[in-house]
N, C-alpha and C positions, 0 to 999 in steps of 0.2 A: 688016195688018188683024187686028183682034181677033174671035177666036171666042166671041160673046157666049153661046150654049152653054157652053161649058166652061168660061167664066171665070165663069159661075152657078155651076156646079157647084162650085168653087173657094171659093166664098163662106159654103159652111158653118161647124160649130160648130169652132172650132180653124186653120182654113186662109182664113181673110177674106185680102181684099186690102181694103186702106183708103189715102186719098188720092187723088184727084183731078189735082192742079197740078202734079205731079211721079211720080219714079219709085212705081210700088207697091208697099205693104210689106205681106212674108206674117209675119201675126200669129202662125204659129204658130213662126218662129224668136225672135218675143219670148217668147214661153212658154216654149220651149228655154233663153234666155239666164235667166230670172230662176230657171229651176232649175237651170242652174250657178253664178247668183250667189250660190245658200241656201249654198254650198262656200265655207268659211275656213280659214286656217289654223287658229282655234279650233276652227273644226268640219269638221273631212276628210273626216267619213262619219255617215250620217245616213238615219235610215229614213225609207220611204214615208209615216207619217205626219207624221213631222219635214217632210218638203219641203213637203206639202200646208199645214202651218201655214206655214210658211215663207211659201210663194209665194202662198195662197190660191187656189189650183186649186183647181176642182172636182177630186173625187175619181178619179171615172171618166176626164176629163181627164190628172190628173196621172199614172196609172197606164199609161195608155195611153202619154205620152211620155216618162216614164223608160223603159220597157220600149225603147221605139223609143230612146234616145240608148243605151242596154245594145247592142243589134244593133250601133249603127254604132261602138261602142267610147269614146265621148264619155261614160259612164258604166260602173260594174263591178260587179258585185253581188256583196257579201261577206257571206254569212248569210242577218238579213233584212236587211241596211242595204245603203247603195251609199256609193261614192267616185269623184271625177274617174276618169276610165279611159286609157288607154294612147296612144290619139288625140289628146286634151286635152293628155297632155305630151308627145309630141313636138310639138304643133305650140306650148307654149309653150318649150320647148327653144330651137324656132328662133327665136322672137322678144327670147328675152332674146339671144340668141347676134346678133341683128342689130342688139339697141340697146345698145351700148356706152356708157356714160358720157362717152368722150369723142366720140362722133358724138353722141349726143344735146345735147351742153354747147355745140357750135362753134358752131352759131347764139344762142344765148342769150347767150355770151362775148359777140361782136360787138354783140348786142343792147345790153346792158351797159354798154361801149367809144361806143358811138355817143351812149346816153342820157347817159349822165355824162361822158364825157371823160376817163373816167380808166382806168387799167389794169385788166383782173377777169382771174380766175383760176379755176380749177376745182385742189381740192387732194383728195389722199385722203392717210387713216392709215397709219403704218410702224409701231407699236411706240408708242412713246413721241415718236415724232415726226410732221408733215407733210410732206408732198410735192407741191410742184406739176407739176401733168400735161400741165396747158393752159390756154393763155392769149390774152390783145388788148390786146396793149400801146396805150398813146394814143399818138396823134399829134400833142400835144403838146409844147412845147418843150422845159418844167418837168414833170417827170415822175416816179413813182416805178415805177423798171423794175422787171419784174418776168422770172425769169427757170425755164424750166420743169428742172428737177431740180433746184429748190432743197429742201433739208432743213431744217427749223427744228422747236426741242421743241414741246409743246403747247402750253405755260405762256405763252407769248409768242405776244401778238397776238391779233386775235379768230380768224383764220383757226385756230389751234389751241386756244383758247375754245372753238368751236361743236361741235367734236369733245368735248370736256370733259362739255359739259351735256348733249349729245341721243346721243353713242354709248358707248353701256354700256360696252364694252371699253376706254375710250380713260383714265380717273380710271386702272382699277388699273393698267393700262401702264404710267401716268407717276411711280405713287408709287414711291418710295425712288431717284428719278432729283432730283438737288442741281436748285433753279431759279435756276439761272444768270441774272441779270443783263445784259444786252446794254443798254438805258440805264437813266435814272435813272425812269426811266417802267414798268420791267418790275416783273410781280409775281414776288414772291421770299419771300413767306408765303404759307403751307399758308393758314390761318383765310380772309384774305384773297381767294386765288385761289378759296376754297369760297364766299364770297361773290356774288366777279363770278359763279361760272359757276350761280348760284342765279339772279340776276339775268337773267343770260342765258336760263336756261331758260326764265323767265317771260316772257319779253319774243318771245320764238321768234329770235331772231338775236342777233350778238355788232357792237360797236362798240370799236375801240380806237385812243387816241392816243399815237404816240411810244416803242411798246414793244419794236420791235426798233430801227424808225431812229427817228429822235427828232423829225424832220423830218415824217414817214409817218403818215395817216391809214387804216385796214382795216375794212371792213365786210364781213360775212359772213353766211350764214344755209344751214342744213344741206338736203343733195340723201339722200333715201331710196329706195332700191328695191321691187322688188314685194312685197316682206314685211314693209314698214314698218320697213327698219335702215337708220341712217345710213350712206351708204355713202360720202359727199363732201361737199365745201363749196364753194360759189359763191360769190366775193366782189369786191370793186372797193379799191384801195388810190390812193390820191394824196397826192398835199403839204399839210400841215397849213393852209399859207397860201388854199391854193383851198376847203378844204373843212371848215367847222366846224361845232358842234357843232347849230345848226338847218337845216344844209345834209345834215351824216351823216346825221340822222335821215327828211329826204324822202329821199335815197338808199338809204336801207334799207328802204324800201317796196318801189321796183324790184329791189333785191338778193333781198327775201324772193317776189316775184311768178315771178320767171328762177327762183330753186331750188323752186319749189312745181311750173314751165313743168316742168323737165328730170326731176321726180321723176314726175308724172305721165306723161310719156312713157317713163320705165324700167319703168311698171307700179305705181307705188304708187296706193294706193286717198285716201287721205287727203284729197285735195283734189276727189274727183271728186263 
């Protein structure tokens, strides 16, 4: 039974409960959340008048629950400005420490796997080369397998493409490494490969035919973390004969939706 007393009293400037049909939400942990949202990494610390624009608190409002997020450690006051506080990161500590790349990919892999039929993969950066971590192979007869601790340079493939255009570190890794050749399909000029991966950048994901196996179609499109860096690539590979070039391109809708799914749940902002 509800104490219609106190849930009056509740109902004040800052602590309303609103809704009806479902659970009750206390307004004043949205006002909490949109003054931790004014926090970016552009902006780490930021005065009381910076939040008030920010958020459009009233003033006495805003004053009143920064002070209160300061107490509970959820904010820190340095000077006259504040910054996230000591609460905030351990308990994002624990959440990045709980969503791994590869626990956040396995469902999306299968996703992938089930939608197209064909192999995907989940790959991260070494150097000058990629790596696969995780995968859902098809269950198809005709297949292009894929296999996890495979090593392949950048240069080759969109899978090491999408690393090229969208992760800062990955171009100067790979210059003054020779581009080897694996088929008659591979790039193997500088001008060239600055081409594709221009392309690519534009386009938000990588498409490639026959450039490591000759046979093998790769579609790929970049997974970023809570800082907005590329940190992996999601992609799907099959046989040139199942999958051409107005069939790559609806499958690379799904490819770029699964890496926008996994990048969002490691925390990046980009898609929210």
């Amino acid at each position: 039974m509800v104490d219609s007393g106190h849930d009056a009293a509740r109902q004040g400037p800052g602590f309303g409960l609103v809704g009806t049909d479902g659970p009750s939400k206390v307004q004043v942990l949205a006002k909490f959340r949109q003054l931790l949202d004014a926090f970016c990494p552009k902006q780490p610390v930021l005065t009381l008048s910076e939040l008030r624009s920010s958020t459009g608190l009233p003033a006495s409002t805003c004053f009143r629950l920064v002070h209160n997020l300061v107490d509970e450690g959820l904010l820190e006051r340095v000077g006259d400005r504040y910054r996230v506080g000591p609460a905030a990161i351990r308990w994002a500590a624990s959440a990045i420490e709980a969503r791994s790349i590869i626990n956040e990919a396995a469902s999306a892999l299968e996703e992938l796997r089930v939608f197209t039929g064909e192999s995907a993969h989940l790959v991260v950066r070494d150097g000058a080369f990629r790596i696969c971590i995780a995968l859902a192979n098809s269950h198809r007869s005709v297949v292009r397998l894929l296999r996890i601790g495979e090593v392949v340079p950048l240069h080759v493939g969109s899978m090491g493409k999408v690393f090229l255009a969208f992760d800062s570190e990955a171009l100067p890794a790979l210059m003054g490494s020779p581009l080897d050749a694996f088929t008659s399909h591979t790039t193997t000029d500088w001008e060239e490969l600055d081409r594709e991966v221009a392309d690519i950048r534009a386009k938000g994901y990588a498409v490639s035919f026959g450039e490591r196996d000759a046979d093998a179609v790769g579609i790929t499109a970049p997974v970023y973390d809570h800082q907005a860096q590329m940190v992996a690539g999601v992609g799907i590979s099959g046989p040139i004969q199942r999958i051409g070039k107005q069939q790559a391109e609806e499958y690379a809708a799904a490819v770029v939706n699964v890496a926008q799914e996994i990048s969002t749940a490691l925390g990046c902002q980009l898609y929210v």
